[in-house]
DOLOMI-766298 format. One record per residue: x, y, z of N, C-alpha, C, CB in turn; residue in one letter. Coordinates in pm, whole numbers, plus 32768, in hexadecimal, padded with zeros to 4 digits. Each point is the difference from the previous one (the first is absolute). Glycine has a CB too. Example, Ala and Ser with C-alpha at 12.3 -4.5 7.8 and 13.67 -1.06 7.14 Angstrom:
BEGIN
85277DC7830C7FA780778000805A807880007F437F8B807DA 809A80DE7F3B8052807780067FB3806D804980767FC17F29S 
//
This chain:
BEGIN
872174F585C77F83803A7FCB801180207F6C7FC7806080E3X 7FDB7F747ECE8019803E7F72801380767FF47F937F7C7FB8X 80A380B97FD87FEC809E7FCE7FDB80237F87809380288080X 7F3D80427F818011802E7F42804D808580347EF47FA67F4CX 812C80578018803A80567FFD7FA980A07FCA80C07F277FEFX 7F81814780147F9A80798021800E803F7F2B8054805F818BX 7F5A7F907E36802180547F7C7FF0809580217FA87F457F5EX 80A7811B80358001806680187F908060800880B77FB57FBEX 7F5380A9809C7F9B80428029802C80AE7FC97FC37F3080E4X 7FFB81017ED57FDF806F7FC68055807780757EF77F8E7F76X 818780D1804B8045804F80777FC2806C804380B37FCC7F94X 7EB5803E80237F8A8062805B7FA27FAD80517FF480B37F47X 802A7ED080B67FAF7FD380538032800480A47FB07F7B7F27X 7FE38088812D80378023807B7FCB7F62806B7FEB81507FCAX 7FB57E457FED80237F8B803E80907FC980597F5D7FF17F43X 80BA7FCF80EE80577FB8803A80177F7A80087FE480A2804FX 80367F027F5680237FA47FFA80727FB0800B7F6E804F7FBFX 809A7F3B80AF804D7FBF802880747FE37F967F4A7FBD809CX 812C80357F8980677FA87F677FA77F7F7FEA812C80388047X 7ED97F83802B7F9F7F747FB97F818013805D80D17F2A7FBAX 7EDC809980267F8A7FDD805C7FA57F667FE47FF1811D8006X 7FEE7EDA80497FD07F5E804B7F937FFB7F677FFA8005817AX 7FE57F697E7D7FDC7FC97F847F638038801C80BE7F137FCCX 7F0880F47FB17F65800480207FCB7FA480507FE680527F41X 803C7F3480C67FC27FC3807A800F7FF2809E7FF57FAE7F47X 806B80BE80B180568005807C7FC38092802A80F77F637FBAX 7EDB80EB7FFE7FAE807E80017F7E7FC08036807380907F30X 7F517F2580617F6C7FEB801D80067FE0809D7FB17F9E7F01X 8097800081287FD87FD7808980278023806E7FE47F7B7FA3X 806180D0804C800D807580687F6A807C7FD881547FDB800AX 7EAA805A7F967F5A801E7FF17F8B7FBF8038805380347F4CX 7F8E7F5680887FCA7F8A80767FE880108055804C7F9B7FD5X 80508071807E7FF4800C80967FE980AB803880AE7F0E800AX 7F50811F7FBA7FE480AF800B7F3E801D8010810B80407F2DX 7EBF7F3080807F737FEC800E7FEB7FE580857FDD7FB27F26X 80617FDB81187FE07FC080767FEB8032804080497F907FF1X 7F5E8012807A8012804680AE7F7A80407FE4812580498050X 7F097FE880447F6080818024800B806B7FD67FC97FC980C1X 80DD806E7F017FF580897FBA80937FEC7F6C7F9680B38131X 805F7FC07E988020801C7F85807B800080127F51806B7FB2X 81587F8880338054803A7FF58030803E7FAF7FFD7F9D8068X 7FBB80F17F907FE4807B7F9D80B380107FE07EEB8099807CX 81547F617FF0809780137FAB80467FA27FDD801C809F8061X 7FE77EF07F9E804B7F9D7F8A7F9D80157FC680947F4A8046X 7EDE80B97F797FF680187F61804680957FD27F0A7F6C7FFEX 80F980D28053805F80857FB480817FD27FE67F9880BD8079X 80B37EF47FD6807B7FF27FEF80357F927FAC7FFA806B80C4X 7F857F637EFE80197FA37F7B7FD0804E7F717FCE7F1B809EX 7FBC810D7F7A7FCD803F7F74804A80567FDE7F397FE78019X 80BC808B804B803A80997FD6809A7FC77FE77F5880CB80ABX 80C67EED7F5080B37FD47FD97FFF7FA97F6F80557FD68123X 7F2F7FF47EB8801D7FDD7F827FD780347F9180117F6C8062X 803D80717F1B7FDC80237F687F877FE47FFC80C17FD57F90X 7EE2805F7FF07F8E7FEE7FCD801D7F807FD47FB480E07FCEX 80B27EBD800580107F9A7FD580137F968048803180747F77X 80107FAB80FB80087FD580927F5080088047812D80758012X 7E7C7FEC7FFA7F5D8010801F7FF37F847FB27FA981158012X 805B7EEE7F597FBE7F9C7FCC7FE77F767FE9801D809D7FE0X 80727F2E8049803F7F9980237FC27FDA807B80C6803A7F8AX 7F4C7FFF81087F9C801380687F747FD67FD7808A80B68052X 7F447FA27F877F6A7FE07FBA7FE77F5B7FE4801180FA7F78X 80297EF980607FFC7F817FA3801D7F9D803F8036805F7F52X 80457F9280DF80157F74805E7FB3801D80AD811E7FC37F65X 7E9B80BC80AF7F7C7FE9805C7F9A7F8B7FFA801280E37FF2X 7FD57F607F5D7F917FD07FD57FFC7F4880147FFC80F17F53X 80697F30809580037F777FD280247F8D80608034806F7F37X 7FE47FE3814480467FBE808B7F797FE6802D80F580838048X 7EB880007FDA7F947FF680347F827FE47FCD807A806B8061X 7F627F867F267F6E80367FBB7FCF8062801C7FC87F5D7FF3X 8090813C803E7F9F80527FEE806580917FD97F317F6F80B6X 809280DF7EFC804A809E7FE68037803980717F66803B7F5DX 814C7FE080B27FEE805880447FE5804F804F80167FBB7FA6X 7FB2809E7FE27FC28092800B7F827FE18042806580737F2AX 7F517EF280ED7F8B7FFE801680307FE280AA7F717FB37EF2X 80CF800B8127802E800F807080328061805B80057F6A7F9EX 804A80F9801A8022809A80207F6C805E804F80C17FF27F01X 7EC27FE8807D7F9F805E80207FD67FB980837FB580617F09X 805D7F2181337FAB7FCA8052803D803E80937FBE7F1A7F57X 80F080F180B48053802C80487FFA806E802C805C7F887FAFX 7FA380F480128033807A80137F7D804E7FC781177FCA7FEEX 7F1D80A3802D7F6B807A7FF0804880817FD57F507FAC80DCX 801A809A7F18802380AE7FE4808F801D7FA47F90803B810AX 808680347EEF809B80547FA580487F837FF8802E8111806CX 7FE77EA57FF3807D7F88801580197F957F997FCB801480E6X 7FA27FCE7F277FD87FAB7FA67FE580247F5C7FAF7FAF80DFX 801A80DF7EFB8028801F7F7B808C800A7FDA7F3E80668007X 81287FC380558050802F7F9980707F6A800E7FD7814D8014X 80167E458059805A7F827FD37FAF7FA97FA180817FF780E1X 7ED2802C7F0A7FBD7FD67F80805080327F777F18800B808BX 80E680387F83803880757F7680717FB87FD77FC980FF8055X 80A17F0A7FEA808E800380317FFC7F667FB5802C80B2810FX 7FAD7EDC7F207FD97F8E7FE47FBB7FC97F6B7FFA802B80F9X 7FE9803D7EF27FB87FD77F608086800E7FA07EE58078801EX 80FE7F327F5A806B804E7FB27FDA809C7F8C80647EE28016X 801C813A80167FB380AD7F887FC47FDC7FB4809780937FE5X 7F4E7F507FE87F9780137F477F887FD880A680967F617E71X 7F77804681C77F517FE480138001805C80697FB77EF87FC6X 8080813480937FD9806280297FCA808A7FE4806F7F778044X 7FED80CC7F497FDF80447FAA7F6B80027FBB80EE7FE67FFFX 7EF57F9C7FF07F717FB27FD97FB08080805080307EBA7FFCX 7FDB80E3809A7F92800F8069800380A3801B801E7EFA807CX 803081687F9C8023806280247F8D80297F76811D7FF580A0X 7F0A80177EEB7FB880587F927F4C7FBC801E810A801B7F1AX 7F007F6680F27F857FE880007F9880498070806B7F337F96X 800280DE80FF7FCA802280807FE980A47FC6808B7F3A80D1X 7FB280FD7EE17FF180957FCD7F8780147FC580E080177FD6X 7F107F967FC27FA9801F7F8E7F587FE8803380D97FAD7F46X 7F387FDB81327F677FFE803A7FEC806980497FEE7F23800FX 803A8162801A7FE9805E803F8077807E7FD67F817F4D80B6X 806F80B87EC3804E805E7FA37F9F8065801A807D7F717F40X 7FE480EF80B37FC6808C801C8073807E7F9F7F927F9B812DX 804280EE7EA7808A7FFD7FC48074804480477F867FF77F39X 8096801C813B8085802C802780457F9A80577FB380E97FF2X 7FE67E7B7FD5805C7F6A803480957FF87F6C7EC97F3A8084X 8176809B7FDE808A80217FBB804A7F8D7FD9801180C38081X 7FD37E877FB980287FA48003801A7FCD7F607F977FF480F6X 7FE680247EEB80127FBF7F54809F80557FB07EA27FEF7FD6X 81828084807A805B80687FB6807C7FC780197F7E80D5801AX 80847EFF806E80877FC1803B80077F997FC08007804680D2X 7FA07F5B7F1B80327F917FC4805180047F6E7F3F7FAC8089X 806F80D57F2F7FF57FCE7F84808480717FC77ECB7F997FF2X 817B80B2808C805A804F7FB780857FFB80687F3880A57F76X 80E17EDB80C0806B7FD5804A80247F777FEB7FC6809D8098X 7FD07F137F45803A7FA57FD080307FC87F7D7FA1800380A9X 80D17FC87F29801A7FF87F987F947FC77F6D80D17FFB80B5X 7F507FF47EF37FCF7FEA7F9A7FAB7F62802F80CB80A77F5CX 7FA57EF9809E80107F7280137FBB800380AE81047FC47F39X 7EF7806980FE7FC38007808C7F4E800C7FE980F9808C806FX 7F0C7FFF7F3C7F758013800B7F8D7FAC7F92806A80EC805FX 80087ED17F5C7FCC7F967FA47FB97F6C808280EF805A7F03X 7F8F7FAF81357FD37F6280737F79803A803C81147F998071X 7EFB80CF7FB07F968067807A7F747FCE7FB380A7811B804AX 7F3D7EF07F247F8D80127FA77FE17F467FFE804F811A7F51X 7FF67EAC80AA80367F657FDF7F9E7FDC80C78171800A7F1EX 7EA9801A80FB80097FAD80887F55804E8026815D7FE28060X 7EB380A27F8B7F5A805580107FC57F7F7FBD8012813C7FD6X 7FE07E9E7FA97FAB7F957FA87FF07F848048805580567F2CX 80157F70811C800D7F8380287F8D8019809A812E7FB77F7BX 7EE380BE80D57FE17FE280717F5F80197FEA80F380368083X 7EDB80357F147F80802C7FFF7FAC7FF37F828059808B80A2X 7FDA7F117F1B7FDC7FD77F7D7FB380607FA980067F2E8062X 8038815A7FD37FFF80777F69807980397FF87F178056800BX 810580127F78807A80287FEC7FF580988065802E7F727EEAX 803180B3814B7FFF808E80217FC380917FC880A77F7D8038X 7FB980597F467F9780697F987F7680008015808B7FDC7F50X 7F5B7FA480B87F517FFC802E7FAC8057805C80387F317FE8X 800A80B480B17FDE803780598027808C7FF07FFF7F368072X 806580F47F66802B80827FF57F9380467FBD80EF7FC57FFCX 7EDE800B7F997FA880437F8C7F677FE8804780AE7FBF7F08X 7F488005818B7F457FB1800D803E807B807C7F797E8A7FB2X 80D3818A8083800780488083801A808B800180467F3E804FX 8004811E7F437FE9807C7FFF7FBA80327F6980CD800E80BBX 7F4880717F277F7D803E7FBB807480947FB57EE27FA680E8X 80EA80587ED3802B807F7FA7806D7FFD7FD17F97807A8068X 80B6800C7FAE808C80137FF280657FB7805D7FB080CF7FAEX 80317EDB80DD80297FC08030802E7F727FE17F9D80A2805DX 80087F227F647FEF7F967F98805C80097F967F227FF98030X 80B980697F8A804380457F8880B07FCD80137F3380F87FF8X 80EC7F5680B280A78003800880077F8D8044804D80F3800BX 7F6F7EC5804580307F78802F800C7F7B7FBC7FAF806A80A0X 7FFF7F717F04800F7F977F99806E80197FD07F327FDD7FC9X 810280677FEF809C80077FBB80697FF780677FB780987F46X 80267FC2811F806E7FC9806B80177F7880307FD680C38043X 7FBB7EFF801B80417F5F800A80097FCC7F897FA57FC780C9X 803E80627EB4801A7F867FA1807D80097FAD7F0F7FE67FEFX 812C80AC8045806A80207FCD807B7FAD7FC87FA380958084X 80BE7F3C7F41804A7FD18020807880307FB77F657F64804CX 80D880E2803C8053808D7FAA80C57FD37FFE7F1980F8808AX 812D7F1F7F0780437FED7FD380688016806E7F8B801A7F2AX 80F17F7D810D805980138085808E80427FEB7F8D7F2C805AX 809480EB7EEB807980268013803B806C80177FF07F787FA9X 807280C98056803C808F7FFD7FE8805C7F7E80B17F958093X 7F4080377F03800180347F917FA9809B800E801E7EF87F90X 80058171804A7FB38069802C7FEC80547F5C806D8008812FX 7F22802B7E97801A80537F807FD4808D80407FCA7F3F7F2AX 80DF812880AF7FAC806480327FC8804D7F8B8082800C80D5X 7F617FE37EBF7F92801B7F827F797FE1806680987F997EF1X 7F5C800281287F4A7FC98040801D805280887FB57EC67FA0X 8076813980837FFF805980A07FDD80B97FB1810A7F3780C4X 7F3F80EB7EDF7FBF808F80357F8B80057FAB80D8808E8043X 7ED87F1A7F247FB380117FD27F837FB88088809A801A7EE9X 7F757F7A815D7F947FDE806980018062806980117F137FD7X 8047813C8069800C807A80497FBA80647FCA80C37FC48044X 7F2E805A7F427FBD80677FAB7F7D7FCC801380B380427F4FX 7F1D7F3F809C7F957FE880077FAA7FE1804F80527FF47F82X 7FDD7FF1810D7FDB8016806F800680AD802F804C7EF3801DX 800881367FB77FDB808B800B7F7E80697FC880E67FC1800AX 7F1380027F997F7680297FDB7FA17FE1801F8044801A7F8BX 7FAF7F5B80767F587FC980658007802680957FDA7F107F78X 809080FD80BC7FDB804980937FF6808B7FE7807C7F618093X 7FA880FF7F287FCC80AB7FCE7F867FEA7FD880CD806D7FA1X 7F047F3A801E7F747FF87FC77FA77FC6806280507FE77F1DX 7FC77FEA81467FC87FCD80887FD87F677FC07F918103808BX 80967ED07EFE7FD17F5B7FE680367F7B803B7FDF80687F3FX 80147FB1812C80637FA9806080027F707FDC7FD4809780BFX 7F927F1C7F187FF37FAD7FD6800C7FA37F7C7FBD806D80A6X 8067800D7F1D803480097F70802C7F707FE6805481008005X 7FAD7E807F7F802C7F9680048099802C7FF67F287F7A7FA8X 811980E5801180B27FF07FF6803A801F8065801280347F39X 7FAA8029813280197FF1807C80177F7780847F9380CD7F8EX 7FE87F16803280177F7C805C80627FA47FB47F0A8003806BX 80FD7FF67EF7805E7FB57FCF808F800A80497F7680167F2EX 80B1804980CA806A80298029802D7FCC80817FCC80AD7F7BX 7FCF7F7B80D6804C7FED80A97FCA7F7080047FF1810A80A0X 7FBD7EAD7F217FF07F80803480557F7F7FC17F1E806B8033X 813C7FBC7F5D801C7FAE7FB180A180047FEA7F0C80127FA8X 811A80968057808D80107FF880887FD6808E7F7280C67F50X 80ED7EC7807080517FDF803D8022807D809D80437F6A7EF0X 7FFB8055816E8005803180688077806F7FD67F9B7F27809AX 80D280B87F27806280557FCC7FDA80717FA9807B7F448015X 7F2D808A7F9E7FA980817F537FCD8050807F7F6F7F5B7EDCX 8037807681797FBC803C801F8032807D807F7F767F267F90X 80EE80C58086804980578063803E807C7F9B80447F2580BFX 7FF380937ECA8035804C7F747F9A80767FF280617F1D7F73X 7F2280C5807E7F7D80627FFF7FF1804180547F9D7F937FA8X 8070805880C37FFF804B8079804F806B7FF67FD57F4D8077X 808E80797F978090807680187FE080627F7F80EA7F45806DX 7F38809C7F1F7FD1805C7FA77F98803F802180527F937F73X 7F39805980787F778060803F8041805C808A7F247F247FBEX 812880D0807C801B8049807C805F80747FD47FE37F2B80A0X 807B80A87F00808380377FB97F8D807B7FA680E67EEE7FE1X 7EE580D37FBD7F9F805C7FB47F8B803D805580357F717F36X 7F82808C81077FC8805D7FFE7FD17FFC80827FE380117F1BX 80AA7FDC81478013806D806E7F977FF08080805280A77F38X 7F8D7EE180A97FE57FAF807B7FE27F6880147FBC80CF801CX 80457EF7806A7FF87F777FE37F647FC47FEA80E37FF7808BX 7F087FB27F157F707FFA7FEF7FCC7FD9805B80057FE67F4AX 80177FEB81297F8E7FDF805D7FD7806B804480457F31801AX 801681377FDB7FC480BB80347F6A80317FAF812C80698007X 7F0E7F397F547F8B80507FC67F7F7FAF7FFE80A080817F6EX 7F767F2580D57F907F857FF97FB2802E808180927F1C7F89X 7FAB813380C87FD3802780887F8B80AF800A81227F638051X 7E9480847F197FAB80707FFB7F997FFD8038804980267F62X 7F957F8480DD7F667FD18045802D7F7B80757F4E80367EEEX 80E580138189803C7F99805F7F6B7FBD801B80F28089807EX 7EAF7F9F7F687F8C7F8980397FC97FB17F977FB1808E80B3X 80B67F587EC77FB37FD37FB280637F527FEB7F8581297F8CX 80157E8780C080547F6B801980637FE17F6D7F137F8480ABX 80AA80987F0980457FAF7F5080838081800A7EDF7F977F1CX 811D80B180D880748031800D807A7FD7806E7F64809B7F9BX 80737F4C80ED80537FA6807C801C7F7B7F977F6D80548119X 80277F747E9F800C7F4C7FE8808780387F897EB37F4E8019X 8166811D7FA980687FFD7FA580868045801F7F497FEE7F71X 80B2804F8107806D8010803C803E7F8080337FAC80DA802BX 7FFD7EF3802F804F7F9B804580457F707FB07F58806280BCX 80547F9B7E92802E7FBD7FE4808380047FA17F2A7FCD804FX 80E380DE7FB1809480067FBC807A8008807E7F9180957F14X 802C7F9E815380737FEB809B80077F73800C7FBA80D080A5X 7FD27F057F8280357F31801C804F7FF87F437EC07F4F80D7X 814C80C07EFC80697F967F92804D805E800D7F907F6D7F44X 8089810880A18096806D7FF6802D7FF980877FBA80C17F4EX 80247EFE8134802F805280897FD47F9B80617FDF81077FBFX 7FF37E6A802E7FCA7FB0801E8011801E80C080267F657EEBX 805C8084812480307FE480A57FDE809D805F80F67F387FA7X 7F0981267FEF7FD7807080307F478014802880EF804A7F69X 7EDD7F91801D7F717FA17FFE7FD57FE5809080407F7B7F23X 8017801781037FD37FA9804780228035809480157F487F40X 807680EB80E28011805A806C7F58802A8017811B805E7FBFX 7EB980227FE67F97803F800C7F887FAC8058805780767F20X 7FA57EFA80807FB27F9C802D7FEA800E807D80427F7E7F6BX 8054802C80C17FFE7FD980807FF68085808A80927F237F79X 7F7581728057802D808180617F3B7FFF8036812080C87F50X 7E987F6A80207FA47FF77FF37FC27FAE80878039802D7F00X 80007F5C80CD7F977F5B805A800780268086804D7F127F75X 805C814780C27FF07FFF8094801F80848013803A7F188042X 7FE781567F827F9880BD80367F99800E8038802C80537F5FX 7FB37FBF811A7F7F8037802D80057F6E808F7F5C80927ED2X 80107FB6815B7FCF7FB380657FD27F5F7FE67FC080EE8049X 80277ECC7F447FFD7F507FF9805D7FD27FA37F127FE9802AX 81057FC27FAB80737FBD7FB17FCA7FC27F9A80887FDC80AFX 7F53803F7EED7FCF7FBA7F85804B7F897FEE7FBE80CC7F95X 7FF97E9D80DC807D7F9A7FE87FE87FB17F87802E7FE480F5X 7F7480167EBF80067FD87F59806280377FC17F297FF37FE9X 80DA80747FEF806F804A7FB980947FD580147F6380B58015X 80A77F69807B80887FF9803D800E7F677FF8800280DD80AAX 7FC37EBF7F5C80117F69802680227FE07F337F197FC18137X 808880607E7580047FFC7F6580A680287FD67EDE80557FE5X 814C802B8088806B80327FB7806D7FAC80207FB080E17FFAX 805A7EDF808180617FA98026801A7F6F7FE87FE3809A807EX 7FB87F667F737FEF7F377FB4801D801A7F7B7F217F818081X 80AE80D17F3D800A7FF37F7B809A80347FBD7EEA801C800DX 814480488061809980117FA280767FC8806B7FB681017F63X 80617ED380F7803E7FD08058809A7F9D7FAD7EED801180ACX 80B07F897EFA806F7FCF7F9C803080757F967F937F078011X 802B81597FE2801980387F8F809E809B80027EB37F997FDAX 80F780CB804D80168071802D7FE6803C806F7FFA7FF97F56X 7FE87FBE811D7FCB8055809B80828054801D7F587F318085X 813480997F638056807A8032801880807FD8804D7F65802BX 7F96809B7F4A8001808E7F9B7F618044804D808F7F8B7ECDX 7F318049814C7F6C8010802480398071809C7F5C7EC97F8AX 80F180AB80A18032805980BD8059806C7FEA80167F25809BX 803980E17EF98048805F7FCD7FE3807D7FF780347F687FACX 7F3880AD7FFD7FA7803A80097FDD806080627FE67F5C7F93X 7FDF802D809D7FA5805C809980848007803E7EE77F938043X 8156804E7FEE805F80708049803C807B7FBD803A7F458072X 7FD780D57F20801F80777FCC7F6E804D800A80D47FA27F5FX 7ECB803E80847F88802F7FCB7FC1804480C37FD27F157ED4X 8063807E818A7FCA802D80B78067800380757F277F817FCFX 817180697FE180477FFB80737FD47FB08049803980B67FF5X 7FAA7EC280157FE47F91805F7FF57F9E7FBC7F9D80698096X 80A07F217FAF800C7F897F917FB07FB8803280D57FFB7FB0X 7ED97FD17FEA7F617F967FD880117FA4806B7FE37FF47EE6X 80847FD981447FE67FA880887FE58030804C80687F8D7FEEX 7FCB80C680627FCD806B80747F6F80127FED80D98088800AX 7ECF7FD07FA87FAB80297FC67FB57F92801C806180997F6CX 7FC07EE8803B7F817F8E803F7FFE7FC080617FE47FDB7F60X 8076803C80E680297FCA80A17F7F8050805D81467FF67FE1X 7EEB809F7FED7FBD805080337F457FE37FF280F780987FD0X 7F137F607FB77F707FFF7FEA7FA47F677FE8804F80F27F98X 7FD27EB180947FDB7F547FE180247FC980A0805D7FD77EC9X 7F5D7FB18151802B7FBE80757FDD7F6C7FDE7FDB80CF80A9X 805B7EF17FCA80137F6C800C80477F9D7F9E7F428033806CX 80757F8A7F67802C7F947F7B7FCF80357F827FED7F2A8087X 7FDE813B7F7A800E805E7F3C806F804E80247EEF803E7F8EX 81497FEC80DE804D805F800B80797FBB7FF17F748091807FX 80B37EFE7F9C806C7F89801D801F7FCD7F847FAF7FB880D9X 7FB480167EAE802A7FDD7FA1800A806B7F927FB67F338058X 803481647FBD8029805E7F8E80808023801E7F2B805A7FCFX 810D7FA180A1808F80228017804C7F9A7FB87FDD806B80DFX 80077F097F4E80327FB87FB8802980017F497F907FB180E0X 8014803C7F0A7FF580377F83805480907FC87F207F838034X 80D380C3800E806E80617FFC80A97FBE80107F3280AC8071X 80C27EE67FD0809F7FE4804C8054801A80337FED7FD27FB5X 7FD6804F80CD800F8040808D7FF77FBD803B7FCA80997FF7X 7FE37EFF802F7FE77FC6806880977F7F803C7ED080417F99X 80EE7F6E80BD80C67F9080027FF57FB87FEC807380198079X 7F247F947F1E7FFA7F857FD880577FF17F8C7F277FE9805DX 
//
């Protein structure tokens, strides 16, 4: 049987991938045959997808296409249903276009304590959220900024255009001169209640992930608390939540996202958007710092938890994805 061989996979990622695995065409048709028949075999497509790279998905993708004349993913939707079917949709796209669809699926029913546009735009890297804007254009023939600026209103507008269009600087370099004069100055527009202030938003939407932690800590060091305490003067006032969460997702990202995912399944239903978004989307990335997390944060580790709270084949392919399961 052919093989490829497996490129390296990120040491927070919690995928599971084979040393070698069967060629894309040796995938596709076993996929194929997962179509056949009178029913689905919901677990060999888990036990092929959820095991490959985004580069490996794409490769897949492609020699489908090209085996069969038809997408995939268009085949996927014809197969499978409900939670199951979003999150091996998801799972199946590549990031930037998923990323696409996710902000786009936000922004047609944006509201302001929707949080998706925040995740995207303050977890993924520089060069990531560049493809994300690149691929938004390709799939919906406008730019993001666009929709961002046709879909919210005010001071919301105000802080979201600079955010996805951000494209903020990746190195270590830290000045602590600009950390305590931007600490000073965020200190004052939140005493003055100008939350919306442009050097405000300059600041948190533009300054490197490193400067901007630099600011932080100082503002906490000087004047004796952490700013998202002082941002917390009006817990019902959404723009104040939209600027907390977006200095926690970039300073605290996996902590962020814990929240995400506790949130999605606390209480009596399971917010499976959220929880399905959080697992497709960082699975290659950071899902173990994420599980890290929530077990310090609930004493119970995130597999249990969605064992507990998910069933059948979403429940089969988020474990997977986790890399738990024995494929």
């Amino acid at each position: 049987m052919a093989t490829i061989k497996v490129p390296a996979i990120s040491s927070m990622a919690t995928i599971k991938v084979p040393a070698t695995v069967p060629s894309p065409a040796e995938d596709c048709d076993q996929l194929r045959k997962a179509f056949q028949g009178w029913g689905t075999n919901e677990r060999l497509i888990i036990s092929i997808l959820a095991h490959r790279t985004a580069a490996q998905r794409r490769a897949i993708r492609a020699t489908y296409a090209e085996a069969y004349g038809e997408e995939l993913l268009k085949s996927l939707e014809d197969e499978i249903s409900g939670d199951f079917e979003r999150a091996v949709l998801l799972w199946t796209l590549d990031p930037a276009d998923r990323d696409a669809q996710l902000a786009n699926e936000a922004l047609r029913r944006w509201n302001p304590s929707n949080r998706v546009l925040i995740e995207i735009a303050c977890t993924r890297n520089s060069s990531e959220l560049f493809d994300v804007r690149r691929a938004y254009h390709l799939r919906y023939k406008r730019s993001l900024e666009e929709d961002v600026a046709k879909h919210t209103t005010g001071d919301f507008r105000k802080l979201l255009v600079p955010l996805v269009s951000s494209y903020r600087y990746e190195g270590i370099e830290v000045s602590g001169k600009l950390a305590k004069s931007e600490a000073k100055m965020l200190h004052e527009k939140i005493t003055e209640k100008a939350y919306s202030h442009e050097e405000l938003i300059r600041i948190i939407t533009t300054r490197s992930k490193t400067q901007l932690i630099a600011t932080i800590s100082h503002y906490k060091n000087e004047y004796g608390k952490p700013i998202n305490k002082d941002l917390k003067s009006d817990r019902n006032n959404e723009f104040l939540a939209t600027l907390r969460a977006i200095i926690r997702c970039t300073c605290c990202p996996e902590r962020y996202l814990e929240k995400v995912i506790r949130l999605a399944i606390k209480g009596l239903g399971t917010d499976e958007n959220s929880l399905t978004r959080i697992i497709t989307t960082r699975a290659e990335i950071d899902l173990k710092a994420i599980e890290t997390a929530y077990y310090k944060r609930n004493s119970v580790p995130l597999e249990q938890t969605i064992k507990g709270d998910t069933s059948g084949d979403y429940k089969a392919m988020l474990i997977a994805l986790l890399g738990h399961d024995d494929a």
